[in-house]
N, C-alpha and C positions, 0 to 999 in steps of 0.2 A: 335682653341684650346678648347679642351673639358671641362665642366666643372667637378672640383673634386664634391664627395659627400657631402663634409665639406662645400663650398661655392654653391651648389645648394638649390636654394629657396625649391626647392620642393622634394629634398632628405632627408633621415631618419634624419638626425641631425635638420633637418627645425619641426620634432615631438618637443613637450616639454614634460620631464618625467612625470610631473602633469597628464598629458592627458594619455600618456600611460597607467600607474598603476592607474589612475581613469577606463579606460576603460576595467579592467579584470577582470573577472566575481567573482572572489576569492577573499575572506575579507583578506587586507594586514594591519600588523602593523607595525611600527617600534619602538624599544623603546628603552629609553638610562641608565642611570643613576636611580638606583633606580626602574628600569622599569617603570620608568616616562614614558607615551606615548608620541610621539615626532610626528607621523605621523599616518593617519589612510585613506585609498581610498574610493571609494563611496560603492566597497560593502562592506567594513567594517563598515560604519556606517549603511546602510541597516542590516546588521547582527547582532549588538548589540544594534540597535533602539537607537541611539546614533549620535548627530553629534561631529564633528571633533572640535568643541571651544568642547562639553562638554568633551569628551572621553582624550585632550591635559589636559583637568585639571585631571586626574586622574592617579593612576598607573595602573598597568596590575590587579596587586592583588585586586585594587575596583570592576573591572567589571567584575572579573571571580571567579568562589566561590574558597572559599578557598580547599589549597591543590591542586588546578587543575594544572594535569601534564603540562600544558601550561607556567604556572611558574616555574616551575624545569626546563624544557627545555631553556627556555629563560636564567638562571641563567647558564643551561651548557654551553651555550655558549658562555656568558660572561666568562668563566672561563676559560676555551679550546680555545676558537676560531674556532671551527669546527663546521660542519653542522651536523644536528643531526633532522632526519624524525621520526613519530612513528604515528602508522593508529589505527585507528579503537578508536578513543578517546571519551568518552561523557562530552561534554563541556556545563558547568551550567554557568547562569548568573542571576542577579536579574533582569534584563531587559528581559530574555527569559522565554515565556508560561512552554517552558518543555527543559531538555538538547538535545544538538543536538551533532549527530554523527559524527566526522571530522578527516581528517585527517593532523596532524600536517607538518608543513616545519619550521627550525627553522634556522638561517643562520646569519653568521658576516657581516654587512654591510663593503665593501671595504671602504677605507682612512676614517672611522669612527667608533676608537677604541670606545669599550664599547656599540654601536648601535650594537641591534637586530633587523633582518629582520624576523617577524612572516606573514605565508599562512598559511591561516586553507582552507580547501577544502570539502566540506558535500560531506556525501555520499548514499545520501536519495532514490538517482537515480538510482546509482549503485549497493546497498541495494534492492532495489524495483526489480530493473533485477532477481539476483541472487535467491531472496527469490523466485521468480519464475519460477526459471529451478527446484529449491527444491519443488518446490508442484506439476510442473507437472511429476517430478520423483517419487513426491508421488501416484497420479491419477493412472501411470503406474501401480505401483505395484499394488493397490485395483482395478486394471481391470480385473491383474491375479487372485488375491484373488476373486474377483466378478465370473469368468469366472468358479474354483472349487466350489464355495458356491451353485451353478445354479444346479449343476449334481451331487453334492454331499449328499447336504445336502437337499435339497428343495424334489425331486424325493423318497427319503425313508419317507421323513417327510408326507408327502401326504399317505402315507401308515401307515404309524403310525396312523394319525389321523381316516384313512380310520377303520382301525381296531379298534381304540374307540369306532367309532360310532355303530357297528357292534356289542359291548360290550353294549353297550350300553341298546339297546333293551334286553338284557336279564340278566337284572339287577334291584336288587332292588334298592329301593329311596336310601338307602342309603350308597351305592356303584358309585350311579350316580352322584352325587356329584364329583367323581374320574374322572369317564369318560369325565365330561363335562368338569375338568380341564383341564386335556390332552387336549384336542380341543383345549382349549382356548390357552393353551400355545404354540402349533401348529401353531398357529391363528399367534400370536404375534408374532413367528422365522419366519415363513412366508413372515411375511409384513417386516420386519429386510430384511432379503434376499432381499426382490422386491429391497428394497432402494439400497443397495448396488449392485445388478445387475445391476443397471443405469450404475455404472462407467464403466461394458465392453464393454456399448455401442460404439463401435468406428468409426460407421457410420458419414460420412460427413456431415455438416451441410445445410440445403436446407436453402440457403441465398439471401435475399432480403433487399431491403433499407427498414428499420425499423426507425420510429419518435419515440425518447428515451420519447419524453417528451407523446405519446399516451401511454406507457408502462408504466411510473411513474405516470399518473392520473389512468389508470385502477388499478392499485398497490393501490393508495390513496383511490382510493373509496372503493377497497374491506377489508382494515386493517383500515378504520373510519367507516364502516357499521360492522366491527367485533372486531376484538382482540386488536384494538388500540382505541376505541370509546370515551375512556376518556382521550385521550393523540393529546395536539394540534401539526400538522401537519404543518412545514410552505415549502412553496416554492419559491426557487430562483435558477430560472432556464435564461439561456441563451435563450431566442426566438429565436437566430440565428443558432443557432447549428444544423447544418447538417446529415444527416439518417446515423444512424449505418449499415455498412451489416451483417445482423444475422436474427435470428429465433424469431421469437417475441415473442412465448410460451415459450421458454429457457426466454428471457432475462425478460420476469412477472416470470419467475420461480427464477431466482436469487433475483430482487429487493423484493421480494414479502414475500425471506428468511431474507433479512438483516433488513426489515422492524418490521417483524415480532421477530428477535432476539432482534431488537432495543426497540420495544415495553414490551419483556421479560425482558430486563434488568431494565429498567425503572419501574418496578410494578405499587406499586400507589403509589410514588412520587410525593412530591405536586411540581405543572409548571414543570409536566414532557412534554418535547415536543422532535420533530422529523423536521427534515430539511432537505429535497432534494434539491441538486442543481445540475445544470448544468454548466460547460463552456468551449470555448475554449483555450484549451494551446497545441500553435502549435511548441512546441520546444522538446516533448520527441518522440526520436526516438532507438526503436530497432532495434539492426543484429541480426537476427536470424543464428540459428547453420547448415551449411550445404549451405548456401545460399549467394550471394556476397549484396545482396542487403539490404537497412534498413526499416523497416516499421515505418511508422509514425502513432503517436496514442493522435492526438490531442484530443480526446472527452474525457471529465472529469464527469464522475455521481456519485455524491458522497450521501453517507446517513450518517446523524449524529444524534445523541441524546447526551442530559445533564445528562445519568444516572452517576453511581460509579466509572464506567469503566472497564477495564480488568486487571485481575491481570497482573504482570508483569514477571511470570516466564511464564508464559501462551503462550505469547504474538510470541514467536521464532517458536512455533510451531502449528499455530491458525489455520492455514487452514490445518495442517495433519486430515487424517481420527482418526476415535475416541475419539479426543481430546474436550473436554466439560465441562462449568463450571454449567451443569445444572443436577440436581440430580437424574433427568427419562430421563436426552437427550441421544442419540445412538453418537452423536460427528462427525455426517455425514454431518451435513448439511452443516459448510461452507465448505468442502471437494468439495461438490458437485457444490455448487458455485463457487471454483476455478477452477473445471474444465470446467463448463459449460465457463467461461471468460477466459480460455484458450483457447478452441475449435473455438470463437470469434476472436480470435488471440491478446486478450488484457491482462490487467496486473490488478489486486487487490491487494490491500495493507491497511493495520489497519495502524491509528493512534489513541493512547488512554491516557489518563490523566483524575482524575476525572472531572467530568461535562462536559467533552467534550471525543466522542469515535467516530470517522468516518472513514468507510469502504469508500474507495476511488477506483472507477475503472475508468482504462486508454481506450480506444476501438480506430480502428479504425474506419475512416467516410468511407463511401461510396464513391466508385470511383468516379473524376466525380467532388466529394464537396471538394475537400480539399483547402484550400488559393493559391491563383497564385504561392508563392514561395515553399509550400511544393510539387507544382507538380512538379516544375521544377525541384526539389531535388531528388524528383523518376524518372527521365527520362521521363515526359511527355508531352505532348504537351498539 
C-alpha cells in the first residue's frame, strides 16, 4: 500500500512553513491588530535592516515613514477582507539609505481574522531592463539624427567656412575680426557634429576578452595625471573577475566618461573621492527581444563619487541625448556611453542620493569564464 502525501516523511507536508516563507526571496509581513507586526521572513528583515524580536516590537506605521501607502493598504484590508495589489510604490524607512521601489501584495490571512499578509517585491531589476530598451530606442533614433547631421549639415558647413577664409584675405583688420568668428563657430558645429556622428556608427564590434581591471588602471592613471589630480581615487576591485568580450578603446572610452563626470561634479569639494569597484553577481540574467535564449551579465563595474548628486527630475532621463546638468555640456556624453554598454551587450544604470552617486554597469564575461552553473544555464558544456 502506497504511501499518502500527508504520512510520507519526505513529501510536501514533511516542509515546515517557517522554512518555506523564510526561503523566498520577497520581504513578507504579517500584521494583526493595530498593525502590530506579528511575523517578519528573512528577506524582510534583510530589507528593513531589522530582525524579527526588533521589527515583532513595532507597528507597521514605526518602520515605514509616515503616510506610506503600505499602511492604507494594510487597513483596506482589514476593513474589506479582499486582496488589494498596487506597483510601482516608493517605500521610505528610517532604517533605508534611500526609498526603494516595490511593488505591493496586500492579502487576508486565512482562519486569521484581522491578520495581514504584506509582499513587497523591488523592482530595481526590472526597472534596470526596461530603462534599457528606452535608451537603446533612444541611441536608434540619434543614429538617424546622426546619419542627416553627416550630409546635411557638416557638407555646407565646410563651404561656409571655406568662403570666410577666402573673405578673409581681402579684408581689413577690422572686418576680420567677423571672418575669424565664422571659422570659429564653424569650428565648434563641426566638432558638435563629429560627436554625434559616433551614434550612426552601427558597425559591429571587433571583440576580444578584455581585463576590465587593465582598462580602469589606464582610466586611473590618466584622470590622477589630469582632470582628477586633487581628487582621491580608491579601488576595490574583484581580482577574480573574468575578461569582458568587448573593444578596449570603447570600454577606456566609457569608464574614462563617468570618471571624468564623476570628477565634474565633485569640483573642489573638500574629501572629494572616487571608487571603482568590481564584482561578481552571477544571478542577473536578460532575454533578449527576438531571441529564446537569456544572456547572463554577471560583471559589475561600477564608478561612484561623494559629490551632491543628481537632481531627481534629471534622473528618468539621464542617459537620453541632450540631457545635461552642466552649463557648456552638449548632454551627449552619457548617451554615448549607453550606447557604447549596449553594443557590449550589457546594462547601465545611476543610483544617486547626496554624497553618494554610482553609475553601475552590468557586462557579460567572456565565453569560456562564466561559473559552472551559469554555463550550464546557457546550454553549455
Amino acid at each position: 500500500m502506497s504511501k499518502s502525501p500527508a504520512s510520507d516523511p519526505s513529501g510536501p507536508s514533511s516542509y515546515s512553513l517557517e522554512a518555506l516563507l523564510g526561503a523566498l526571496p520577497h520581504p513578507l509581513l504579517v500584521v494583526g491588530d493595530n498593525l502590530q507586526i506579528e511575523y517578519a521572513n528573512s528577506a524582510a528583515e534583510d530589507f528593513f535592516q531589522m530582525s524579527i524580536a526588533v521589527l515583532s516590537r513595532h507597528t507597521l506605521g514605526d518602520v515605514v515613514a509616515f503616510g506610506s501607502p503600505v499602511i492604507s493598504l494594510a487597513e483596506q484590508v482589514q476593513r474589506t477582507g479582499s486582496t488589494v495589489n498596487e506597483y510601482g510604490v516608493e517605500l521610505s524607512s528610517f532604517r533605508l539609505d534611500a526609498p526603494k521601489l516595490v511593488d505591493l501584495y496586500a492579502g487576508p490571512v486565512p482562519d486569521a481574522p484581522g491578520k495581514v499578509l504584506i509582499m513587497l517585491q523591488q523592482r530595481s531589476i526590472a526597472q534596470m531592463i526596461e530603462r534599457q530598451l528606452n535608451h537603446r530606442g533612444a541611441a536608434r533614433s540619434v543614429s538617424a539624427l546622426a546619419a542627416i547631421l553627416a550630409h546635411e549639415i557638416k557638407n555646407p558647413l565646410s563651404g561656409i567656412r571655406g568662403a570666410a577664409q577666402l573673405l578673409e584675405t581681402n579684408t581689413d583688420e577690422s572686418d576680420r575680426a567677423l571672418t575669424q568668428l565664422i571659422c570659429n563657430e564653424s569650428d565648434r558645429i563641426l566638432k558638435l557634429v563629429d560627436r554625434v556622428e559616433i551614434f550612426g556608427d552601427e558597425r559591429p564590434l571587433e571583440r576580444e576578452p578584455v581585463n576590465i581591471h587593465d582598462v580602469l588602471d589606464h582610466v586611473k592613471q590618466v584622470a590622477a595625471n589630469g582632470f582628477a589630480r586633487n581628487i582621491k581615487i580608491i579601488e576595490n576591485y574583484d581580482p577574480s573577475l573574468p575578461p569582458v568580450p568587448g573593444n578596449r578603446d570603447k570600454l577606456v572610452q566609457v569608464y574614462l566618461n563617468l570618471i571624468k563626470n564623476a570628477a565634474e561634479a565633485l569640483g573642489d569639494e573638500p574629501d572629494a573621492q572616487i571608487t571603482l569597484s568590481t564584482a561578481f553577481r552571477p544571478g542577473v540574467r536578460l532575454s533578449l527581444q527576438g531571441g529564446r535564449s537569456r544572456v547572463s551579465l554577471p560583471l559589475e563595474i561600477s564608478v561612484e563619487d561623494n559629490g551632491s548628486g543628481i537632481p531627481p527630475d534629471l534622473m528618468p532621463n539621464l542617459f537620453d541625448p541632450f540631457v545635461t546638468t552642466k552649463q557648456t555640456g552638449s548632454g551627449l556624453g552619457l548617451a554615448l556611453v549607453a550606447k557604447i554598454v549596449n553594443d557590449h551587450g550589457g546594462i547601465i544604470e545611476c543610483d544617486s542620493r547626496p554624497k553618494m552617486t554610482v553609475f553601475r554597469t552590468l557586462m557579460p564575461a567572456a565565453e569560456g569564464d562564466l561559473a559552472p552553473n551559469e554555463n550550464q544555464e546557457n546550454g553549455q558544456d
